[in-house]
Every structure is written in C-alpha cells, then in structure tokens.
C-alpha positions, 0 to 999 in steps of 0.5 A, a space after each residue: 848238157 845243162 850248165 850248173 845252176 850256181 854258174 848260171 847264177 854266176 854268169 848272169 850276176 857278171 854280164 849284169 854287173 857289166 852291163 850296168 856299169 857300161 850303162 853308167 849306173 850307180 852303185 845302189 842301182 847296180 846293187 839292187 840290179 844284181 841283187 835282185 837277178 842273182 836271186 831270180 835266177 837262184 830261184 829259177 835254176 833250184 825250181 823254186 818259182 812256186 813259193 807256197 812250199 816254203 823257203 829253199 832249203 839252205 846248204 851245208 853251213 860250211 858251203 854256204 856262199 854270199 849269194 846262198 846267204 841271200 838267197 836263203 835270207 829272201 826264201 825265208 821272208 818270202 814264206 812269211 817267216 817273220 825272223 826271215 824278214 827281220 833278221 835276214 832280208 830287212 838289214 840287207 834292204 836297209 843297206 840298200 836303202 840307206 844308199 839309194 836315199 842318201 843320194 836324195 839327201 834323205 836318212 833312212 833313219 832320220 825323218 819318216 816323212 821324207 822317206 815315205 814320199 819317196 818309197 810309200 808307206 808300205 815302203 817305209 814299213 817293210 824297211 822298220 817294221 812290217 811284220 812280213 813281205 810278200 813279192 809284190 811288196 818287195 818289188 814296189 819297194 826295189 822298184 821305188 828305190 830305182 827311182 831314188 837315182 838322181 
C-alpha cells in the first residue's frame, strides 16, 4: 500500500527541516530548502512532473493547506500565468530573498546593482519585474540565493 502523498510530503519536509538544522543552516537556507523539496515532492506524488498541462488543480478552498497554497502559488507561475508570478509566487520569493540578502548586507529594494551582482540579472528581474518564470529560471535564482550565506 502506497503512503499519501500529502504525508509523503509531509515526512520529507520534516527530515528536511531536521537535517538542515543538524547541518547547521541558516533560516533563509533552510527556508529555501524545505520550500523547494516540499513542492518537488507535491508535484511528483499528484504526477505533475510534465508541466505543459498546466498548473495542479487547486483543492477546496476550505482544505487548502500552507503547502497547497505554495504549491498552487509555483503551478501557476510555472505555467506561464503572469498573475501567478506576480500575485503568488513573487511576494514569496521576496521574502525569501530579502532574508538571504540581508545577511549580505544587502536591500532588496534599495540599490539595484548590489543585488544583481549577487543574484544575476535575471534574478533581480524575476524578484521586481519579470512578466514570467520558467524552472530553469527559477532554480538559477534559488540557487544564486544559497550562495547569499555568509
């Protein structure tokens, strides 16, 4: 008998959480981390690994989860919906990308040419601008953030 996929989900946001803090992480890292396995592995256990169908259908709005949330938040951006990006997944990578910075001494939001050095253009771009965001985009950017720990 196969687990649920939200528990799945579930279980491998914890032993990441865990392992991160064993491995002494920091909260924008460990935040990125779980962000980012947590949806891998919501979009693997619905069998959403193909995303030229579009963005996974979003559940009841009554059972809708912080993980679903996020999870429906990436679907849609990665589909190309510019609300999606804009509404949904940009304030969340802000966030996340205001902490990583900050440890860097860096704002976000202060001058641009700090934060393109450390997060590419493209970067910058998806976190202000950027009409879309595909994966590979998105993944160059979490990745650039890892590299903010000082």
């Amino acid at each position: 008998m196969r687990p649920e996929p939200a528990l799945t989900g579930l279980v491998g946001a914890a032993v990441a959480i865990l392992a991160a803090v064993v491995a002494g992480w920091t909260a924008a890292t460990v935040t990125t981390a779980v962000t980012v396995l947590v949806l891998a592995l919501r979009l693997v256990a619905a069998g959403r690994t193909d995303r030229s169908t579009g963005p996974p259908p979003a559940p009841a709005a009554n059972t809708l989860t912080p993980v679903d949330r996020l999870a429906n938040r990436l679907g849609w951006a990665l589909s190309g919906d510019r609300r999606g990006l804009a509404y949904g997944l940009r304030p969340q990578l802000r966030r996340v990308a205001a902490a990583a910075l900050a440890q860097r001494g860096v704002d976000l939001d202060g001058d641009p040419e700090p934060v393109r050095r450390l997060l590419g253009a493209e970067g910058w771009a998806l976190l202000h601008d950027a009409p879309t965001v595909d994966r590979d985009g998105l993944d160059r950017l979490l990745r650039a953030l890892e590299e903010c720990e000082p």
